[in-house]
Structures are given as C-alpha cells and as structure tokens.
N, C-alpha and C positions, 0 to 999 in steps of 0.2 A: 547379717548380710554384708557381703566387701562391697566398700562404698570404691568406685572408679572416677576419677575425676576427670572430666570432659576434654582436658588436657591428654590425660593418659590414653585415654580411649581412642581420642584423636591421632596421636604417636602411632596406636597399634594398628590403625586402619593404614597408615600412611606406609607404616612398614609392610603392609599386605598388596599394596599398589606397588611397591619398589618390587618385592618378591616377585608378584605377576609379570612385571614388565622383563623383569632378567630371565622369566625360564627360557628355555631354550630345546632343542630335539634331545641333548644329553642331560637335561638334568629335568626333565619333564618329569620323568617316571618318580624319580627319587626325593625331590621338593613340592608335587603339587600336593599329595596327601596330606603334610606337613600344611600347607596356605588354604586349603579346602579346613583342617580342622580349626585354622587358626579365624575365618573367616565365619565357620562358625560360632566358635568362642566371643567374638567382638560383638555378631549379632544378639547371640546371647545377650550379653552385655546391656548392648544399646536399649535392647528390652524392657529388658528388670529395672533398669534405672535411669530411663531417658526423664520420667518427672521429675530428675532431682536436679536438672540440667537447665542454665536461665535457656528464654526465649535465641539468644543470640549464639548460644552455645548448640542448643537443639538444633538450627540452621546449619550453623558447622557440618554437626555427626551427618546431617541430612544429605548436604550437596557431595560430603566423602562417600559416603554410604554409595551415591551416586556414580560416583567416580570409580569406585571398585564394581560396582554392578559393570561398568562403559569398560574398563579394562579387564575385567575375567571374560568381557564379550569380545572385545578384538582378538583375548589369546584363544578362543573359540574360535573365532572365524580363522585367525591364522594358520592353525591345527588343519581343517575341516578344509583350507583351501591349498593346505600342504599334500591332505590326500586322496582332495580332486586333482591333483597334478601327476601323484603317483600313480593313479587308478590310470588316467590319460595314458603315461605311460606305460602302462602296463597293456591296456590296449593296444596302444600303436604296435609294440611288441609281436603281441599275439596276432596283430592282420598281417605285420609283415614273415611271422611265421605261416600262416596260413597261404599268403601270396608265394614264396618261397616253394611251399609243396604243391600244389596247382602248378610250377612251372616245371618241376619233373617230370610229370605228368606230359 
C-alpha cells in the first residue's frame, strides 16, 4: 500500500481549492473533470489511510476536507446563479418578442 504523508495529502487538497477557485465560464469544461477526478483520488486517499494520521494531523485533512466541500459549493452556486440569470434573460426576451407581435396586431 503507498503510504501518503499528511503533509502530502494536505498539499493536494490545497491544490484542489486553488483549482476550484480559478475555473472560470472558459476553462470550466476543460479543468473540472480533471478536479472532479483529482478530488476523488484524495478522498480516496483520506480513506485508506486516515489511521495512520496523528490526532492533530487527522483535524487538518478534516477542516480541508471541509473547506473543498464549502468551495466546489460556491462554484455550484455560482454556476447555478449564472443560469438563473440567463434563463431570466432569455425570458425577458421571449415576452418582449411576444409583446412586439401583439402590437401588429
């Protein structure tokens, strides 16, 4: 079994938060699959070998762990409020085409 050292594991959690926080509308497509498998890898990880982790170290992986749950939820919601805003306007849109043909009329 690869032994991961609390350190390391740490590093790659931290790298997964830095990733989350940079995507953006253009690189969404291309880097999340990439953070989605890297995100499971760590969990992984954390898994198989959190007992070999002291008490103080295990708190660490914990509150990170945390911290990427709280940041793949805001690029969630930011997503998710990107295309309440589109939909919005897609509506407004479509009443002011509706309104538009009602006045040839």
């Amino acid at each position: 079994m690869l032994t991961i050292y609390a350190s390391e594991l740490l590093f790659r959690m931290n790298e997964i938060i830095s990733e989350l926080n940079c995507l953006d509308e253009n690189t969404f497509e291309e880097k999340f699959p990439e953070i989605k498998r890297k995100m499971l890898e760590v969990n992984e990880i954390q898994e198989r070998t959190c007992y070999l982790y002291s008490d103080a170290d295990q708190k660490k992986i914990t509150d990170t762990s945390k911290l990427i749950k709280e940041t793949f939820d805001n690029v969630l919601r930011k997503w998710i409020d990107r295309v309440e805003e589109v939909k919005k306007e897609i509506d407004l849109q479509m009443n002011q085409k509706k309104i538009l043909s009602y006045k040839r009329f």
